[in-house]
BALOBA-1460 file (C-alpha; in Angstrom, 3 decimals):
// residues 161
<rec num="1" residu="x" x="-4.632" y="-42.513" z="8.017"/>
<rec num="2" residu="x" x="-5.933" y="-39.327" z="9.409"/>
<rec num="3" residu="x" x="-7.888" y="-36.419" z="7.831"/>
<rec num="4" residu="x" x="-5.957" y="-33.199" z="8.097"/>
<rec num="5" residu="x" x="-7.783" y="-30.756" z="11.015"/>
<rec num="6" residu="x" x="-8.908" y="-27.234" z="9.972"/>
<rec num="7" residu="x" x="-9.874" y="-24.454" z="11.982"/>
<rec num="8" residu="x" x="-13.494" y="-23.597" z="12.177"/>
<rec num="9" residu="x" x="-12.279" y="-20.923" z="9.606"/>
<rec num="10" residu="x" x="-11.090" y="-23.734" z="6.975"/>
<rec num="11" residu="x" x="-7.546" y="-22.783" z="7.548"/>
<rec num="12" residu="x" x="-4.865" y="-25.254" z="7.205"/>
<rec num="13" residu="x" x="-1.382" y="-24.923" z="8.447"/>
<rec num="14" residu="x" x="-0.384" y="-26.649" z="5.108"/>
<rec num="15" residu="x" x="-1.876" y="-24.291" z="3.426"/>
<rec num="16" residu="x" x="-0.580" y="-20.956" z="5.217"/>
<rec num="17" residu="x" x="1.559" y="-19.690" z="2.172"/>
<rec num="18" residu="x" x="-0.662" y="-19.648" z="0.037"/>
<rec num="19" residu="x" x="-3.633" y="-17.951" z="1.518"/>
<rec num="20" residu="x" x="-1.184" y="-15.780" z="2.860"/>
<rec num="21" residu="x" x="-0.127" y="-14.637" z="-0.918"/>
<rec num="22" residu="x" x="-4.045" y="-14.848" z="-1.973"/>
<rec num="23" residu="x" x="-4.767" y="-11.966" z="1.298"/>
<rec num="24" residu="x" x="-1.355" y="-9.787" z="-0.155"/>
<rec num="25" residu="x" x="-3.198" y="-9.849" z="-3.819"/>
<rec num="26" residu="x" x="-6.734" y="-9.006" z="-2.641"/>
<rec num="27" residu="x" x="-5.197" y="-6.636" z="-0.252"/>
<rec num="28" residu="x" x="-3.119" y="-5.162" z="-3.314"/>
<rec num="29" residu="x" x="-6.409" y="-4.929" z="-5.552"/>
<rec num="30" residu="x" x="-8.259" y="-3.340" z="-3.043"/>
<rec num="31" residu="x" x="-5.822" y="-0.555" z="-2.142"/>
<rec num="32" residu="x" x="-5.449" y="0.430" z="-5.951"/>
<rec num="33" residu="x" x="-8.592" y="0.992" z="-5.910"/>
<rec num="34" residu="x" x="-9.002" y="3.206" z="-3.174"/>
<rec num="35" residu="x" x="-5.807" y="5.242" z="-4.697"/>
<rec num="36" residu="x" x="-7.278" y="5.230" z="-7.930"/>
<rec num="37" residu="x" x="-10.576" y="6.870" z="-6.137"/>
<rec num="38" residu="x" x="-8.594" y="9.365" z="-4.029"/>
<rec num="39" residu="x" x="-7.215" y="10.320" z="-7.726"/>
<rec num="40" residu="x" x="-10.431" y="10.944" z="-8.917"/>
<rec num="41" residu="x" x="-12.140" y="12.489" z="-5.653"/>
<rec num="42" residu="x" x="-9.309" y="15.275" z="-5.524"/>
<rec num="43" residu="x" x="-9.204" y="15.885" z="-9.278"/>
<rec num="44" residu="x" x="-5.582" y="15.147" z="-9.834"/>
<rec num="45" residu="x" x="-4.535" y="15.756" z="-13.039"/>
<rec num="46" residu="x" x="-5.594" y="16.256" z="-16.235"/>
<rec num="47" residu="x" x="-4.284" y="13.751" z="-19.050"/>
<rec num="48" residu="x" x="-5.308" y="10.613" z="-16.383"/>
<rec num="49" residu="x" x="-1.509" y="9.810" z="-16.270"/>
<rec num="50" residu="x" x="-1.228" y="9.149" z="-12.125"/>
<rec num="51" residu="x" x="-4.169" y="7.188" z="-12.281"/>
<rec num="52" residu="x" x="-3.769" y="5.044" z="-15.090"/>
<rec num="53" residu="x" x="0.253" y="4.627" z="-13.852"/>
<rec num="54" residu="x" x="-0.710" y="2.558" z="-10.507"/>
<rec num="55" residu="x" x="0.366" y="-0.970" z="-10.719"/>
<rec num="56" residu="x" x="1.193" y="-3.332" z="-8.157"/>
<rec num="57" residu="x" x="2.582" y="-6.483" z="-8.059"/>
<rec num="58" residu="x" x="3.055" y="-9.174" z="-5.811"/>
<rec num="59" residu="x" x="6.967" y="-9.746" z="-5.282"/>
<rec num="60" residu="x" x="8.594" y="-13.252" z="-3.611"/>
<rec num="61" residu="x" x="12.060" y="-13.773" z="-2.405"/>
<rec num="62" residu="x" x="14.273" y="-16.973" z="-2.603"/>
<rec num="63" residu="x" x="12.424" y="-19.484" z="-0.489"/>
<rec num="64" residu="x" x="8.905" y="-17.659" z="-0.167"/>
<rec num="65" residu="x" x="9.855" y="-17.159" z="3.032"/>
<rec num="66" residu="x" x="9.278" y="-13.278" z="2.632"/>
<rec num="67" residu="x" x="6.548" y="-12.092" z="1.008"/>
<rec num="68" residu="x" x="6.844" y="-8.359" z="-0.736"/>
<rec num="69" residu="x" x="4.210" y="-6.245" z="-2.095"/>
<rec num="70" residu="x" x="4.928" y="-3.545" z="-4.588"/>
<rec num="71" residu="x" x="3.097" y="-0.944" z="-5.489"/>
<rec num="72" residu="x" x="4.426" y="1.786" z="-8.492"/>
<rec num="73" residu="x" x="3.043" y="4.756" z="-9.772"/>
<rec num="74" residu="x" x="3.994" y="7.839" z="-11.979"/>
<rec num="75" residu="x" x="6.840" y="10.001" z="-9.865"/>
<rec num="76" residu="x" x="4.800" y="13.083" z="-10.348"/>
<rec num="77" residu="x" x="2.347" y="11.593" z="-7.922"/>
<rec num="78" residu="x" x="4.892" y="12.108" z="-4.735"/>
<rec num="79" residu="x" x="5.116" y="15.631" z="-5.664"/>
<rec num="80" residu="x" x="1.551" y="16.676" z="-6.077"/>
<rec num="81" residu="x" x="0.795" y="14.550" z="-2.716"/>
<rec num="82" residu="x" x="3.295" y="16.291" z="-0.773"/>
<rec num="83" residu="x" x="2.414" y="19.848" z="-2.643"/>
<rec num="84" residu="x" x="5.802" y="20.867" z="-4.528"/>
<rec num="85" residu="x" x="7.331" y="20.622" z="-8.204"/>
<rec num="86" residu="x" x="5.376" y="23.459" z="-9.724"/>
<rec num="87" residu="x" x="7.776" y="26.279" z="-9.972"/>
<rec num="88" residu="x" x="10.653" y="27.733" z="-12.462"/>
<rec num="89" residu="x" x="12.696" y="25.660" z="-15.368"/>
<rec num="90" residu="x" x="15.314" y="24.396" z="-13.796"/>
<rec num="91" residu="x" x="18.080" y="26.576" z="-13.402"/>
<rec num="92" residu="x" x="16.307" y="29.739" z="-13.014"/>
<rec num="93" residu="x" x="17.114" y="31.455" z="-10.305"/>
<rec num="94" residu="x" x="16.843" y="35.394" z="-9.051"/>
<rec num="95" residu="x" x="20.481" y="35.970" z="-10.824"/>
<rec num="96" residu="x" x="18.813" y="35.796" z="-13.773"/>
<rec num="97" residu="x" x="16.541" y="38.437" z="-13.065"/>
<rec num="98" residu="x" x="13.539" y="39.224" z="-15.787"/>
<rec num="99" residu="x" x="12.848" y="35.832" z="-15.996"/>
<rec num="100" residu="x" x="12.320" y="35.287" z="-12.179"/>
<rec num="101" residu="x" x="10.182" y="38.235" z="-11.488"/>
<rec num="102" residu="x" x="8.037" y="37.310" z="-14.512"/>
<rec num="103" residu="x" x="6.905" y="34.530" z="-13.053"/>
<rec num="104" residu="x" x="7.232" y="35.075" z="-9.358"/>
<rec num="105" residu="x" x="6.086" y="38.072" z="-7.281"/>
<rec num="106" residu="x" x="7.728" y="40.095" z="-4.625"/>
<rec num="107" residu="x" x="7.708" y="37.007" z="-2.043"/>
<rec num="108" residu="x" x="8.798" y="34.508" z="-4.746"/>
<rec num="109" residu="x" x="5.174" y="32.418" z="-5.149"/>
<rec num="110" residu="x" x="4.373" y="31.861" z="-8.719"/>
<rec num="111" residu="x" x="1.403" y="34.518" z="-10.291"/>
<rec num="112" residu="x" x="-0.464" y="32.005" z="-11.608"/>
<rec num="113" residu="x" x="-0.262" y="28.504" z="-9.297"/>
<rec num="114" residu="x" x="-0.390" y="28.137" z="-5.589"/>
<rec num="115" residu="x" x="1.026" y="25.056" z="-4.237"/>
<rec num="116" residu="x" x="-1.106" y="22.966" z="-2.224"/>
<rec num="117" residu="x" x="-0.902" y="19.387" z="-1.030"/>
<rec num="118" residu="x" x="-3.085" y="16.952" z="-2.488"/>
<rec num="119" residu="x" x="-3.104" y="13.773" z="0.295"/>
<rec num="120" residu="x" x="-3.863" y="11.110" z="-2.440"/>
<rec num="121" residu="x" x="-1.372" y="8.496" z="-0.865"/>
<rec num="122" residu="x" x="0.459" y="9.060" z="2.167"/>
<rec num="123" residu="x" x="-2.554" y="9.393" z="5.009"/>
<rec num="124" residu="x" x="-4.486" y="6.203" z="2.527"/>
<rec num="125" residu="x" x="-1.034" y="4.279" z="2.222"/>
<rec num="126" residu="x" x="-1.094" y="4.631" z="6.196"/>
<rec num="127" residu="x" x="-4.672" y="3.184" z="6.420"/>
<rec num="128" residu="x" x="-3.818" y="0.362" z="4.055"/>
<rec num="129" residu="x" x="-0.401" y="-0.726" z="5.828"/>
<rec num="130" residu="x" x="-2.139" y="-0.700" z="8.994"/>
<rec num="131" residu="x" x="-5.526" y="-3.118" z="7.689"/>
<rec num="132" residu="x" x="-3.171" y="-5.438" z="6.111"/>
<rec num="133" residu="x" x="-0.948" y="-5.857" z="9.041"/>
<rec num="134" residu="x" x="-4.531" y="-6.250" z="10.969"/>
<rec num="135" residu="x" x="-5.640" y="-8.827" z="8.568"/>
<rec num="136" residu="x" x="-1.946" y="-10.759" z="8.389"/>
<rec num="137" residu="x" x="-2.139" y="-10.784" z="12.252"/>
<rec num="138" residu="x" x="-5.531" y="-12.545" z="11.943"/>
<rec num="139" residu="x" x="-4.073" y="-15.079" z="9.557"/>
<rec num="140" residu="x" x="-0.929" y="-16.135" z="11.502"/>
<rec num="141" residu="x" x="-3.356" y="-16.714" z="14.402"/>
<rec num="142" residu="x" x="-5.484" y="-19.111" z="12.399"/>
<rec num="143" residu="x" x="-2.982" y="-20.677" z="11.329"/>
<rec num="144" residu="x" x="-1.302" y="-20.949" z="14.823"/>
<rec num="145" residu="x" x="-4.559" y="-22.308" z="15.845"/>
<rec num="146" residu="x" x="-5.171" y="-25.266" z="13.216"/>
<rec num="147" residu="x" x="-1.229" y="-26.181" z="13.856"/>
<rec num="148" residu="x" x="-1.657" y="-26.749" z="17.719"/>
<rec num="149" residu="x" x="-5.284" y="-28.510" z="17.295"/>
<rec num="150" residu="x" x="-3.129" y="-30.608" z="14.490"/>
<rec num="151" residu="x" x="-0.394" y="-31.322" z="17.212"/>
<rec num="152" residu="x" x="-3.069" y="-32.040" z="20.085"/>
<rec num="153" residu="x" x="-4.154" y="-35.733" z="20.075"/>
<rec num="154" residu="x" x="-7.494" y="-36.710" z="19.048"/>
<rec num="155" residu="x" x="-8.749" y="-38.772" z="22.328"/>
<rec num="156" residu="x" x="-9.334" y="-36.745" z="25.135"/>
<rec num="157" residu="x" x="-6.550" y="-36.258" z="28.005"/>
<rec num="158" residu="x" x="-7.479" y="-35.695" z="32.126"/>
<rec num="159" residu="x" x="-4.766" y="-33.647" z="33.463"/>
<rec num="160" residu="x" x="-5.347" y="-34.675" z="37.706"/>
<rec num="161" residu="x" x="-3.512" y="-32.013" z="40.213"/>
């Protein structure tokens, strides 16, 4: 009986879903952390609700032949990273007058709060997607690699032309 071949990187083919779920959680851990940091770097928020609402999880489907990632936080945090949702009850529109110029001068911004964007996800979340696919794509080829030195047979072959 044979030993099962590895790579020189320890991978086994055997073992391909599971290191592949074990690079999705470290991946996952990682990236909350850099969102959490992003949170803190741009000062978002006062009460610590974005930052303390990031979860992920690590998602199979039937089979584990798909492997899904998700990651959840507060739905105020799409508004302040794109720079809207700070504006007039709703409803309020200039129909109604008093109200709307109270709180809105002559070119409708609001007296007291400028919108601005705060990138906390979108340009990380673009980073992460691309370093995981980098670090998946490294995987599969390991794993590619330990399957075909598997398949190749031990005693050495002369190919003659």
């Amino acid at each position: 009986m044979s030993r099962p071949r590895r790579t020189p990187d320890g991978v086994l083919p055997e073992t391909f879903a599971q290191n592949e779920r074990d690079l999705a959680v470290a991946w996952l851990k990682y990236s909350i952390e850099k969102f959490r940091a992003n949170i803190k770097r741009l000062k978002i928020g006062s009460t610590q609700e974005l930052y303390n609402s990031l979860k992920g999880e690590l998602l199979s489907s039937a089979g584990a032949d798909e492997l899904k990632i998700r990651l959840s936080y507060a739905v105020h945090g799409m508004f302040v990273d794109m720079g809207v949702g700070r504006g007039m009850a709703a409803g309020v529109t200039k129909a109604h007058g008093a109200e709307y110029r109270r709180r809105r001068n002559a070119q409708g911004r609001l007296h007291r709060h400028e919108r601005r964007a705060k990138r906390w996800f979108s340009k990380q979340m673009g980073r992460e997607t691309k370093r995981l696919s980098e670090l998946a794509s490294e995987l599969w080829g390991q794993v590619m690699l330990a399957s075909v030195e598997a398949a190749v047979p031990a005693e050495t072959t002369t190919l003659t032309f």
